[in-house]
C-alpha positions in Angstrom: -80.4 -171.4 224.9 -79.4 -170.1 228.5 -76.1 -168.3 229.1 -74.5 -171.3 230.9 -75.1 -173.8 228.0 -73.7 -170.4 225.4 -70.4 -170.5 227.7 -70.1 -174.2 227.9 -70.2 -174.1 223.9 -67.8 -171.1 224.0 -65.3 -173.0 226.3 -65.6 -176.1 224.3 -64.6 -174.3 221.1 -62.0 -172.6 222.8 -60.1 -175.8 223.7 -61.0 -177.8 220.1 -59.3 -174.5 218.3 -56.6 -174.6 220.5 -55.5 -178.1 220.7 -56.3 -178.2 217.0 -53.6 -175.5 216.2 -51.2 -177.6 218.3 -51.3 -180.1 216.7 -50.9 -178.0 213.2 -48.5 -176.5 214.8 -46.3 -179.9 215.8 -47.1 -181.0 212.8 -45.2 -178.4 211.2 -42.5 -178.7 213.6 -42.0 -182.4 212.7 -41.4 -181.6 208.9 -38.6 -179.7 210.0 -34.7 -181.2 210.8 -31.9 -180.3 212.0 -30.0 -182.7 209.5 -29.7 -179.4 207.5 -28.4 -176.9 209.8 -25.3 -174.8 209.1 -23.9 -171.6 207.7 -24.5 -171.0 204.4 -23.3 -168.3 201.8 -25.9 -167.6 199.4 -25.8 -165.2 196.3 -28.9 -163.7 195.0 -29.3 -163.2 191.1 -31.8 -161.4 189.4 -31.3 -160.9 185.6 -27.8 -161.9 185.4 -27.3 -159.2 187.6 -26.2 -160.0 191.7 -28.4 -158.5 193.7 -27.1 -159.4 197.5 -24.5 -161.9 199.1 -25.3 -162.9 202.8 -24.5 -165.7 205.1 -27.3 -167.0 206.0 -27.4 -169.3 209.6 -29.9 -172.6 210.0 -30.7 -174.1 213.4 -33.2 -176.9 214.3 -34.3 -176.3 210.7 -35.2 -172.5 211.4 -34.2 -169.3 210.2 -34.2 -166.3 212.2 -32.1 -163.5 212.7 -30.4 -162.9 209.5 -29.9 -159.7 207.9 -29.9 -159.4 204.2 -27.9 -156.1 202.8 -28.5 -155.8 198.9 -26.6 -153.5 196.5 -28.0 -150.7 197.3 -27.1 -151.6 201.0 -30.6 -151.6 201.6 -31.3 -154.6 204.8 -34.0 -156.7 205.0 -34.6 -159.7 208.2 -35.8 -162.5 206.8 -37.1 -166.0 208.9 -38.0 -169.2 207.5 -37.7 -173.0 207.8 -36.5 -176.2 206.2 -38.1 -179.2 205.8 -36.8 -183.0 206.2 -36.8 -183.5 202.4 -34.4 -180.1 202.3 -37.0 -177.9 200.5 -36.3 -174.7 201.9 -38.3 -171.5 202.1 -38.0 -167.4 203.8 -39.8 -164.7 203.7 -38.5 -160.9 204.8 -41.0 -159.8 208.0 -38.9 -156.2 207.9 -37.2 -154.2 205.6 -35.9 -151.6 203.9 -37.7 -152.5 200.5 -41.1 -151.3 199.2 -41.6 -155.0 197.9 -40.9 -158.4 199.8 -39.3 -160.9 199.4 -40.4 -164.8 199.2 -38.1 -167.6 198.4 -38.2 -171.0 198.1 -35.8 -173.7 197.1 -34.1 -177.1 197.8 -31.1 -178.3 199.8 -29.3 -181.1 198.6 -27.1 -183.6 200.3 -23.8 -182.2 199.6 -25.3 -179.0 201.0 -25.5 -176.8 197.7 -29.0 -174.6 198.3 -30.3 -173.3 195.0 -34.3 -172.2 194.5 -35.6 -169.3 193.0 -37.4 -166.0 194.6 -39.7 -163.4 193.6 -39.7 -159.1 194.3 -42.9 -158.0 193.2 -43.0 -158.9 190.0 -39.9 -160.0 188.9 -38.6 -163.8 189.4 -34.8 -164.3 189.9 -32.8 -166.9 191.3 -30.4 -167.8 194.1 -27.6 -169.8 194.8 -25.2 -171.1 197.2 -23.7 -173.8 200.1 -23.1 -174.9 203.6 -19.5 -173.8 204.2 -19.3 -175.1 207.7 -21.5 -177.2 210.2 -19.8 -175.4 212.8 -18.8 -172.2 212.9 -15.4 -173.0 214.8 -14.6 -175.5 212.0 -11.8 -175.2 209.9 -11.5 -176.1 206.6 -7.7 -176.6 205.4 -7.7 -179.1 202.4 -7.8 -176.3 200.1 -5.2 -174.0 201.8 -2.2 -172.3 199.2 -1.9 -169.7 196.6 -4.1 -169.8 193.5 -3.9 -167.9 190.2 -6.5 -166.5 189.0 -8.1 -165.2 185.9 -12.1 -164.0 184.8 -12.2 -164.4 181.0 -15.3 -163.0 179.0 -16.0 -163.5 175.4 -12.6 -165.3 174.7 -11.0 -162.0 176.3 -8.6 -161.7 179.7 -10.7 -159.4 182.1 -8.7 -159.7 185.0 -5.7 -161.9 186.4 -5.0 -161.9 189.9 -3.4 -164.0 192.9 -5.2 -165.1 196.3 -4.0 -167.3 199.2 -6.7 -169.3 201.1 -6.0 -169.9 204.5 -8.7 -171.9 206.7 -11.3 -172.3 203.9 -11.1 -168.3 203.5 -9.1 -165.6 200.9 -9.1 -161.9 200.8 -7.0 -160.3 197.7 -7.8 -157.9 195.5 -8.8 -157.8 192.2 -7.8 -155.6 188.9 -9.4 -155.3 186.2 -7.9 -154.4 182.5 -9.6 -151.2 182.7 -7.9 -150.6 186.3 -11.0 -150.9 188.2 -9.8 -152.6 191.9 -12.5 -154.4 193.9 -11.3 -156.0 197.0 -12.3 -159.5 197.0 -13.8 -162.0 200.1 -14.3 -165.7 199.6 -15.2 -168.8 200.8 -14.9 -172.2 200.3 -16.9 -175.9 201.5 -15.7 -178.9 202.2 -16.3 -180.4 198.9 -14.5 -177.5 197.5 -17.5 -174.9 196.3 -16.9 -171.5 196.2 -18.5 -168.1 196.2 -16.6 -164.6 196.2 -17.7 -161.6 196.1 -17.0 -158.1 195.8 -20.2 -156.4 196.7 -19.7 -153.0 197.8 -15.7 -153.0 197.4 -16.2 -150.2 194.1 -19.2 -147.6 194.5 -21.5 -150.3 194.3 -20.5 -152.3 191.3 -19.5 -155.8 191.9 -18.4 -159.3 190.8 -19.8 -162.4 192.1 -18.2 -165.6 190.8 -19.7 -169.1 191.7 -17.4 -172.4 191.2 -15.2 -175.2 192.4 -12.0 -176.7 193.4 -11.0 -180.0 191.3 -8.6 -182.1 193.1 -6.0 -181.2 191.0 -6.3 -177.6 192.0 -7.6 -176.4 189.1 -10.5 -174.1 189.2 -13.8 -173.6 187.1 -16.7 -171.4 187.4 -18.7 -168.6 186.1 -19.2 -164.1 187.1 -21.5 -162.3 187.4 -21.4 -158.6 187.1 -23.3 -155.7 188.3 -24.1 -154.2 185.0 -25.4 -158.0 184.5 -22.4 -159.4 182.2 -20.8 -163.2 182.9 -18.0 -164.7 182.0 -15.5 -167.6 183.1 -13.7 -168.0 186.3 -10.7 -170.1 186.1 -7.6 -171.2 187.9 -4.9 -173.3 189.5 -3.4 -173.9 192.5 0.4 -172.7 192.4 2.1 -173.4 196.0 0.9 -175.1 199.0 1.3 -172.2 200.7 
């Protein structure tokens, strides 16, 4: 075979590879929607214990650019996608961590995300929702001054009062044992909420998942550091 023939074949090859990973490539691009783009808050859980809080930004069905800060207020980037069917799924490409992460859940309708993710060996979970579309939105439907409570084994833990103004509280919270851990929430449109209290107290922290009624009342569940859980309740007191 001469050399001209070798490069034709070369050139050839060149072209089918590269027009065959476009088309992969747009391929992929088409699973993805931007039906599902937003802010979310997600809490990640590993053994009853909450391992990091972040906000975590969609657009055109990517992920890019968000920062991760665990516990141990160690960061990690992560980038990922979402597909038209909501199934969801990020990686970490740098980090602070000796082990990656890989995640992969689902995104529902009402916007709740939940899926599961794995750190070397161990498999945890995580959890959380689209709090805004737009992040000039304002959510007001929920807006007064709640009382508080986290209950655990039948037991008062902590009582405590918050205002939410614009879909958003900051209080702080004391526990029976004295223990103060300032407090920053958020709530969705359909009345979701996640708080946290991740690096208000030398590292130990409360994250409590849950939900508005439209009555006011509130239900959920706590996590702790140590990896204890316990009730979240409430009612909404004043309008303002």
């Amino acid at each position: 075979m001469n050399k001209s023939i070798i490069s034709f074949v070369v050139v050839f090859l060149s072209i089918l590879i590269f027009h065959s990973c476009k088309m992969d490539l747009n391929k992929s691009q088409g699973n993805r929607t931007k039906k599902f783009d937003g802010s979310y808050i997600i809490s990640f859980i590993c053994d009853k214990v909450c391992m990091a809080n972040s906000t975590i930004d969609i657009k055109n069905g990517y992920i890019d650019g968000n920062i991760i800060q665990n516990i141990k207020q160690q960061s990690f980037h992560v980038t990922g996608y979402v597909k038209n069917d909501g199934k969801i799924s990020f990686k970490t490409i740098s980090t602070d961590l000796k082990e990656p992460v890989d995640a992969v859940g689902i995104i529902d309708s009402n916007g709740s995300i939940k899926g599961n993710y794995s750190v070397g060996n161990r498999e945890c979970k995580f959890i959380g929702f689209c709090f805004t579309k737009n992040k000039n939105e304002k959510i007001t439907q929920y807006d007064g001054s709640y009382q508080l409570e986290l209950i655990r084994d039948g037991n008062r833990i902590a009582s405590f009062k918050a205002r939410i103004k614009d879909g958003k509280f900051n209080t702080i919270l004391t526990t029976i044992n004295y223990e103060s851990y300032k407090i920053d929430g958020r709530i969705s449109k359909d009345g979701s909420i996640i708080l946290n209290t991740m690096f208000s107290n030398n590292n130990k922290g409360i994250t409590v998942t849950g939900y508005i009624n439209e009555d006011g009342s509130i239900k959920g569940i706590y996590y702790t550091y140590s990896g204890k859980t316990g009730v979240f309740s409430g009612k909404k007191m004043s309008d303002n």
